[in-house]
N, C-alpha and C positions, 0 to 999 in steps of 0.2 A: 376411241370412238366406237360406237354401238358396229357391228359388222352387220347389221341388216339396215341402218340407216345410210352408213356410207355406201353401200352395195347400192342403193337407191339414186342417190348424189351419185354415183360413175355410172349409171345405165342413163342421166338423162343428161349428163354433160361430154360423153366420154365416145357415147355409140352415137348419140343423133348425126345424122348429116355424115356416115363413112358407108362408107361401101367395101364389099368384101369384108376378108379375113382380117382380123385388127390382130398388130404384130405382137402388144403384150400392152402389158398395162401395169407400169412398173412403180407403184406406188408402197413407199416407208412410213415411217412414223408420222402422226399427224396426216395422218392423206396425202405429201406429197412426195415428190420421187424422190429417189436415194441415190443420188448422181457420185457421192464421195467414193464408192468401190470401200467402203469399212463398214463394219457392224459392231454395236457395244453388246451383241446376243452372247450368250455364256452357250458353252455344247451340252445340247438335249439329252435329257435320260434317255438311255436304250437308244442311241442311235448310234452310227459310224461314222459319219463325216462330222466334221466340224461346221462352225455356223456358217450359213452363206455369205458372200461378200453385200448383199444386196439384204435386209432388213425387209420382210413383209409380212412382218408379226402384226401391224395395223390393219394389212390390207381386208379387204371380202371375204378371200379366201382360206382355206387351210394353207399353215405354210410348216417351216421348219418342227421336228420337232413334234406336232400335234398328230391326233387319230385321223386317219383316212374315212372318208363318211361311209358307211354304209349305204350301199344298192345293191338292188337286186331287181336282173334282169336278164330275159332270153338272149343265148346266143341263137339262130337262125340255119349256122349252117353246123351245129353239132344237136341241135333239139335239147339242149342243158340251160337250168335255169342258171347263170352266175351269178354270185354274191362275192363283192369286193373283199368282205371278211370271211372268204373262207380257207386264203392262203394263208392267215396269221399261221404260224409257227412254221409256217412247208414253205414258202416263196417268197421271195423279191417282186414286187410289182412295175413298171411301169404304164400309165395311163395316159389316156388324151381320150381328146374328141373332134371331130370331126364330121363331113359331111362329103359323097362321095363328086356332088357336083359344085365345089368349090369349085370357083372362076377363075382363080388368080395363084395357084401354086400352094396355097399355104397348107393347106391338109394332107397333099402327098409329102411336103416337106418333113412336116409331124409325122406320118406313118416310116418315114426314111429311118429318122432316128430309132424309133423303137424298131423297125425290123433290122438293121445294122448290130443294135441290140442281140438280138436275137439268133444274127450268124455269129457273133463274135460267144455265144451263148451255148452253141454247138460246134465251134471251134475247139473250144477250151471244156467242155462236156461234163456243163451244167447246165442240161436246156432243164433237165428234170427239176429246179431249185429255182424258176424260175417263169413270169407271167406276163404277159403283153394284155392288155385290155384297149381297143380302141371304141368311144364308144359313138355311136352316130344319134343326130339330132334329128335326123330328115326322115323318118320312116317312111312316109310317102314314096318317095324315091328310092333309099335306099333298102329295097326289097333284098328276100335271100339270094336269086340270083345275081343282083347288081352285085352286092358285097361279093359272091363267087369270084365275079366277071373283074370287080375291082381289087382283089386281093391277088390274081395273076398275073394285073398289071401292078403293079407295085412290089411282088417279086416276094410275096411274104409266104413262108411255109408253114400252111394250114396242118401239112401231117405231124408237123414236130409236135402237138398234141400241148402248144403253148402259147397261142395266141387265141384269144375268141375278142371277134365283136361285138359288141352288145347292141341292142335296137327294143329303143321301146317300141309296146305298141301302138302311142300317138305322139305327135309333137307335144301335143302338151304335157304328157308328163315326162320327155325328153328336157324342154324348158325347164321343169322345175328343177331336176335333177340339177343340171348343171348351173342356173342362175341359184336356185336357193341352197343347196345342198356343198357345192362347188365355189358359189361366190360370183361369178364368170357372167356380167352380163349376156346375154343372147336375144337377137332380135329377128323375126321373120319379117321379111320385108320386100315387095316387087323390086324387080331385076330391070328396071327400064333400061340398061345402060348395056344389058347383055339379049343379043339376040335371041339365044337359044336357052332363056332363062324366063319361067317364069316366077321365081322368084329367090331371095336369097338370103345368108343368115352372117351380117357382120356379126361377128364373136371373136373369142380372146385365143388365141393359139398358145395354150398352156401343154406343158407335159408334167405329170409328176412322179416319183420318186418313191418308193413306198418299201421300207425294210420287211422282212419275214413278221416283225414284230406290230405289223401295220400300221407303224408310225413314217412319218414324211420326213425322207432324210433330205432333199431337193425338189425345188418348184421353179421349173425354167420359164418366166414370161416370156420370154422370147424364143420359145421354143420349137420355130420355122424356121431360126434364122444362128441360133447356139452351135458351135461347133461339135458335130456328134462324135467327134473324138471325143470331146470333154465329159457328154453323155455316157457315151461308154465305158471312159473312164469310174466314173461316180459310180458306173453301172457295178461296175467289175468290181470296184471296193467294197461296194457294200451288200454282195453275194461272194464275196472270199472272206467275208471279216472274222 
């Protein structure tokens, strides 16, 4: 199936009528989920792990195996423009995205893992081999400072000189990015249900996986809720391979 047609078909069947952070969106061949835990994927050129248990070569998004999309975008709290291709040959990636005034737990979740990532990255002392990208949807809100104020609470180390945020500089080309480039419905929408809200962004809690060689060795849809050992694991393989 066409990936910008089906992308279409799960942002009007998938997102209407949820609120908050949608846990993943676990779809296989033919459009629908891949509940067997087996895959008939052969293992990718240039990559290190083997195929995932879960099939989502159909899905929207990039998955196993394929090129990481290119963007390019200001981080805020280093003044550097980053471009997702520019670790090819120097870094391991892991990405997500997020927003800092998630309601319901799912985006500190996501940042959990990769900063977990990230100590276990300076434990073992290859922070240098190695890159966190989280990128935010909400500019509005998520200003330089808030990201400061949110990366202290969240326990992430800005000095290791291996995490940047990314933030565009409007929703809309936040949206593109991640709905057409990414695959990843994303919807802005009033907060009726949250006080101190006014408004909010059901979307897909993905993380991804991203060899030196900027190919996707892992795509966690459920990647709020994944065991970040397993993360770390995956992590560690395929920055020692």
């Amino acid at each position: 199936m066409n990936r910008r047609l089906y992308l279409r078909s799960i942002a009007t069947s998938s997102v209407a009528g949820t609120a908050g952070c949608l846990e993943s969106l676990p779809i296989g061949r033919g459009g629908q989920a891949d509940t067997s835990g087996n895959t008939d994927q052969e293992q990718a050129e240039g990559v290190a792990l083997g195929p995932p248990e879960q099939d989502l070569s159909e899905a929207s998004h990039p998955s196993y195996g394929n090129e990481l999309p290119t963007v390019n975008l200001p981080d805020p709290l280093t003044g550097e423009t980053i471009s997702t291709n520019q670790y090819e040959s120097e870094r391991t990636v892991l990405i997500t995205f997020f927003y800092t005034s998630c309601p319901d737990g799912v985006c500190p979740a996501l940042l959990l893992r990769l900063r977990r990532a990230q100590e276990v990255a300076a434990e073992n002392g290859y922070s240098n081999d190695v890159t966190f990208l989280a990128m935010t949807f909400d500019p509005e809100r998520d200003t330089e400072d808030v990201l400061l104020t949110y990366a202290a609470e969240q326990g992430i180390d800005l000095d290791a000189g291996n995490w940047h945020f990314l933030r565009p500089e409007q929703y809309k080309t936040g949206h593109e990015i991640v709905t057409e480039k990414f695959g990843l419905p994303l919807e802005k929408r009033e907060a009726e249900e949250y006080e101190n809200l006014d408004y909010m962004f059901p979307h897909f809690a993905y993380i991804f996986l991203v060899n030196e060689r900027g190919l996707i060795e892992r795509v966690y849809p459920n990647g709020a809720t994944i065991e970040t050992s397993q993360v770390v694991e995956d992590f560690e393989t395929v920055v020692t391979e």
